[in-house]
C-alpha positions as CSV (number, residue, x, y, z in Angstrom):
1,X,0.0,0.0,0.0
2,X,1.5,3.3,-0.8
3,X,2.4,5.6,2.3
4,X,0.1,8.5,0.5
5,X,-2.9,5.8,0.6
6,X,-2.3,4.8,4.6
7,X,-2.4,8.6,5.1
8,X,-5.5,9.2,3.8
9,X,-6.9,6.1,5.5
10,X,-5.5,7.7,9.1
11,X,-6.7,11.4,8.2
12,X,-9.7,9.8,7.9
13,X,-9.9,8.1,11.2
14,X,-8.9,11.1,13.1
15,X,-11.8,13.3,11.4
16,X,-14.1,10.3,12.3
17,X,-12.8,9.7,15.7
18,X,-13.2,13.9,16.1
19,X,-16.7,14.2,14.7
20,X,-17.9,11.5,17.0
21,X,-16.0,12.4,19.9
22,X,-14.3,9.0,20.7
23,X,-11.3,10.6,22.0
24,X,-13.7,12.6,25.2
25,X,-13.2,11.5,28.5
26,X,-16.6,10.2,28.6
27,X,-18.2,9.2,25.4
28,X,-21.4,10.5,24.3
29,X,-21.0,13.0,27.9
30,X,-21.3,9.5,30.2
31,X,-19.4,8.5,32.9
32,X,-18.1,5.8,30.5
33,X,-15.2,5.1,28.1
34,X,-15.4,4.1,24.8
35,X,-14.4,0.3,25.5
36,X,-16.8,0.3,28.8
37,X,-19.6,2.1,26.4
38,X,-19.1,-1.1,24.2
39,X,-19.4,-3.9,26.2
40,X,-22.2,-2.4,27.8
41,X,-23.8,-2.5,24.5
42,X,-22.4,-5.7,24.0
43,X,-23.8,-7.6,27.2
44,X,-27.5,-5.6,26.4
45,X,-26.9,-7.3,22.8
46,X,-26.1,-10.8,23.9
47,X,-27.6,-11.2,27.2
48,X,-26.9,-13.5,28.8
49,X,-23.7,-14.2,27.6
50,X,-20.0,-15.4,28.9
51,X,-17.2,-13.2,29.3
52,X,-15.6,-15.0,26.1
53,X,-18.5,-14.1,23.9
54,X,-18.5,-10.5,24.9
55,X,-14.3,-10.9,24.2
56,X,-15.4,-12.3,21.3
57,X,-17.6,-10.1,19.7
58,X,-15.3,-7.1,20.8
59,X,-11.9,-8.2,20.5
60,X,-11.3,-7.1,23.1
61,X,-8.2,-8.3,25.3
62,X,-9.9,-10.7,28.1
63,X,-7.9,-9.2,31.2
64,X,-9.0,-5.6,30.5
65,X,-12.4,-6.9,29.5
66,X,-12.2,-8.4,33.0
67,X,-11.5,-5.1,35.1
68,X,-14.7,-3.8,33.6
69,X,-16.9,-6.2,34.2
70,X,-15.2,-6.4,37.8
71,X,-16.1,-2.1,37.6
72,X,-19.3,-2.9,36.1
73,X,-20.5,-5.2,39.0
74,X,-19.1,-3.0,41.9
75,X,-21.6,-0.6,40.7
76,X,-24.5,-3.0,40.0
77,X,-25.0,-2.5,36.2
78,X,-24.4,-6.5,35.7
79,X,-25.6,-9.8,37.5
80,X,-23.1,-13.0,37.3
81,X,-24.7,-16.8,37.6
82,X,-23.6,-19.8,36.6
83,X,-24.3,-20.8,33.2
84,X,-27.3,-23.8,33.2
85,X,-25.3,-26.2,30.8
86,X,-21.9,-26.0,32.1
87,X,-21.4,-24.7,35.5
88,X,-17.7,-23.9,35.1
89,X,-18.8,-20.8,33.0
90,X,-20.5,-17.5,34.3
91,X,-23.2,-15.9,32.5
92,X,-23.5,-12.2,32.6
93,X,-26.9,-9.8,32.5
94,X,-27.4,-6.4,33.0
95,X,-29.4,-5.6,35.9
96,X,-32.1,-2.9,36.1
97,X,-29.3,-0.3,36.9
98,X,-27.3,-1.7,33.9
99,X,-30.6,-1.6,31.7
100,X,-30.8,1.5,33.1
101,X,-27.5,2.9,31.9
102,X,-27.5,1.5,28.7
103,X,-30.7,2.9,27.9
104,X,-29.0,6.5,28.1
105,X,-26.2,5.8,26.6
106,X,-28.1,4.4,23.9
107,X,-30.2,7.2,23.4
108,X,-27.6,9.3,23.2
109,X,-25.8,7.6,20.4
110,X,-29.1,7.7,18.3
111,X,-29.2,11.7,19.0
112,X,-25.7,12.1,18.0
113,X,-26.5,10.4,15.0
114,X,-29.6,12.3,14.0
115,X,-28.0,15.4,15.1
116,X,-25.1,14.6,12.8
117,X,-26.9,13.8,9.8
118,X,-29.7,16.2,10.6
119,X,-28.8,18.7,7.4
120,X,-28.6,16.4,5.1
121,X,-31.6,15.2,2.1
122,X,-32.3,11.7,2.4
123,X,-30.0,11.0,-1.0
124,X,-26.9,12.2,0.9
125,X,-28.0,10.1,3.8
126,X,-28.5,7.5,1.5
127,X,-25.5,7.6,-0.2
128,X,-23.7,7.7,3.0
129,X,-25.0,4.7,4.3
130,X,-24.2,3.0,1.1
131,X,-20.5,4.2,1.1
132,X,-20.4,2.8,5.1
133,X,-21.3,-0.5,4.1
134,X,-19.4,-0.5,1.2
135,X,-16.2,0.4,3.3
136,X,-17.5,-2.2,6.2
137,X,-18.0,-5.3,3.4
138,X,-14.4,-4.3,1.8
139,X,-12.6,-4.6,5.5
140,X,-15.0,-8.1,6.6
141,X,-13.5,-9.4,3.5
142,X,-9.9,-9.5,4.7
143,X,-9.0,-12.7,5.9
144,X,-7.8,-12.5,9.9
């Protein structure tokens, strides 16, 4: 890849990352990080759900992934049991509290969105979303 190509790629990832504020100390004005924002989505997503799979869908790095959810359940957003078919493994839910936060978080994320693409016509929006998923099927087709 030619070094002129890679910049363009990283000027682009710094205008996203600035136009969605990913670098703020709290994303979306939360009390929470970007990679705590995530999982939260994450165990809402797959509830319930092992550690792994939240590691898993993330790729995330399973020691930091545990000092969240270690944060998470000091301040009651998630509820650990034993997992029905194999006891050996934990399953994780969000409690009321977690529901709770994720539902603000959440909210937020849609209003950023609609606030961001709130001056556009539909066509631009359109096109947009057309260009994401173009970028998003170009990337999933990399082999790991």
């Amino acid at each position: 890849m030619k070094a002129t190509s890679i910049a363009r790629v990283r000027e682009f990832n710094r205008f996203y990352t600035r136009i969605l504020g990913l670098l703020d100390k709290g994303i979306l004005q939360s009390s929470f990080t970007l990679p705590e924002a995530r999982v939260l989505y994450e165990l809402n997503h797959l509830q319930p759900c092992s550690a792994r799979e939240v590691a898993l869908a993330i790729g995330m790095d399973k020691g930091y992934l545990s000092r969240i959810l270690k944060s998470f359940a000091r301040r009651g957003f998630v509820a650990t049991y034993a997992s029905q078919t194999d006891a050996r493994v934990s399953q994780l839910t969000l409690t009321a509290k977690g529901m709770q936060e994720f539902n603000k978080i959440n909210m937020a994320s849609v209003n950023q969105i609609r606030q961001l693409f709130s001056a556009l016509s539909e066509t631009k929006i359109e096109a947009t979303l057309a260009h994401m998923q173009a970028i998003k099927d170009i990337l999933q087709s990399i082999p790991s």
